[in-house]
C-alpha positions as CSV (number, residue, x, y, z in Angstrom):
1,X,174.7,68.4,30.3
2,X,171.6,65.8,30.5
3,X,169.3,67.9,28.8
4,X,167.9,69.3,31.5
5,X,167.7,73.1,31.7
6,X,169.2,75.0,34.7
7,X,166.6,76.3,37.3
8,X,167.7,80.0,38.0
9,X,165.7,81.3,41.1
10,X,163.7,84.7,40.1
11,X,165.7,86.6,42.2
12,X,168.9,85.9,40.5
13,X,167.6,86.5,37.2
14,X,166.3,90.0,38.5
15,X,169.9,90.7,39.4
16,X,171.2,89.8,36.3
17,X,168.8,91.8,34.5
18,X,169.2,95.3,36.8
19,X,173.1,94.7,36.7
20,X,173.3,94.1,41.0
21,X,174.2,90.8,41.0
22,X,177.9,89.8,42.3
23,X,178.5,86.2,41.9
24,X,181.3,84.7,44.3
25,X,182.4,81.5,42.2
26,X,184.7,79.1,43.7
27,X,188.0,79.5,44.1
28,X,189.4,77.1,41.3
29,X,187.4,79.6,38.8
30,X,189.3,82.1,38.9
31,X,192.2,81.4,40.6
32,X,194.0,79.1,37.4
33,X,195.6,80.9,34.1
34,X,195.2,83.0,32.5
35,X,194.2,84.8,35.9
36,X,195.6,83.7,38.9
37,X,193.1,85.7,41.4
38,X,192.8,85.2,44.7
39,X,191.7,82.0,46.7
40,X,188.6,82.0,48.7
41,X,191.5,82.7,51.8
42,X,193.3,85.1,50.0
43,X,190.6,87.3,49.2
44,X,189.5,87.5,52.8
45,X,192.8,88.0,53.9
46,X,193.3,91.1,51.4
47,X,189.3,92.7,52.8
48,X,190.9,92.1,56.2
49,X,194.1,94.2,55.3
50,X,191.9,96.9,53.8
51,X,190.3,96.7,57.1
52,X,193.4,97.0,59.4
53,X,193.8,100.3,57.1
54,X,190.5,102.1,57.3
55,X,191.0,101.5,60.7
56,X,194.2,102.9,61.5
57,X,193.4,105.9,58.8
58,X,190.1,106.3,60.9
59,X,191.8,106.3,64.2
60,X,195.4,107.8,64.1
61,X,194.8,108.1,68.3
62,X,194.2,104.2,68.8
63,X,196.6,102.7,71.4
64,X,199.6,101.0,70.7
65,X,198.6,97.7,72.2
66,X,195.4,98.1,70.2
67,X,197.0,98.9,67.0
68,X,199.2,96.0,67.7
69,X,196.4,93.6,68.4
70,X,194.8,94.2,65.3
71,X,198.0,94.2,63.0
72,X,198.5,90.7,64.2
73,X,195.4,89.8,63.3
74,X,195.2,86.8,60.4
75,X,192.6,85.5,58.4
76,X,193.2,81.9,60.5
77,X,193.3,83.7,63.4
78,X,189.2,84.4,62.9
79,X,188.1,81.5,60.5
80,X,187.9,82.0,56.9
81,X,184.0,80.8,57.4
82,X,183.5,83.5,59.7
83,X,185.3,86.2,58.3
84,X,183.5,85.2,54.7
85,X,180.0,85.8,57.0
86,X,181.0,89.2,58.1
87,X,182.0,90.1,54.5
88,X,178.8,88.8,53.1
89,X,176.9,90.9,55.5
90,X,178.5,93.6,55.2
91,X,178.8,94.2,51.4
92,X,175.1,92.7,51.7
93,X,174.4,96.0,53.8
94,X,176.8,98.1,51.7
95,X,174.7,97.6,48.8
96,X,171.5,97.7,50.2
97,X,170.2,94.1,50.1
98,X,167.8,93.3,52.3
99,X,167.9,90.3,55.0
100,X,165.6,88.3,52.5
101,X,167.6,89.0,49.6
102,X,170.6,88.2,51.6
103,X,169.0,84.7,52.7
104,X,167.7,83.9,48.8
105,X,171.4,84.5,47.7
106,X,173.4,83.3,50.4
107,X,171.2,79.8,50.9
108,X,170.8,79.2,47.0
């Protein structure tokens, strides 16, 4: 460090302090011993999997060539940028952030 002290953004440290702040570090963070957690890719790809099963458990009547469709269906096949979007957004909404709150964090 140079001395200087870290700027947290209010917002942050209100999250910190009420317990509802989820921090996505890079990938290198937790992915090396003694963890070996998912990638930034591999983490998508296992939300999309939970996905493909809420969806078939939701929908035992979807058509085959549906069902098939989304089966196939691979984390590269979407984008890893969009796919990260849609989770943000959706866990976002899932735990009641607000669009500003969702800016402030995702822009920081």
């Amino acid at each position: 460090m140079n001395g200087n002290p870290v700027m947290i953004p209010e917002a942050r440290r209100q999250g910190v302090s009420q317990k509802q702040l989820v921090a996505f570090c890079g990938a290198r963070t937790s992915a090396s011993p003694p963890s070996y957690l998912l990638d930034w890719i591999g983490f998508n790809d296992a939300i999309l999997q939970e996905f493909k099963h809420g969806a078939f458990s939701a929908r035992s009547d979807l058509a085959a060539v549906i069902r098939s469709e989304i089966e196939t269906q691979r984390v590269g096949d979407i984008g890893v940028e969009t796919l990260s979007g849609l989770n943000v957004r959706s866990l976002s909404t899932t735990f009641g952030c607000g669009n500003a709150a969702r800016a402030q964090f995702c822009t920081a």
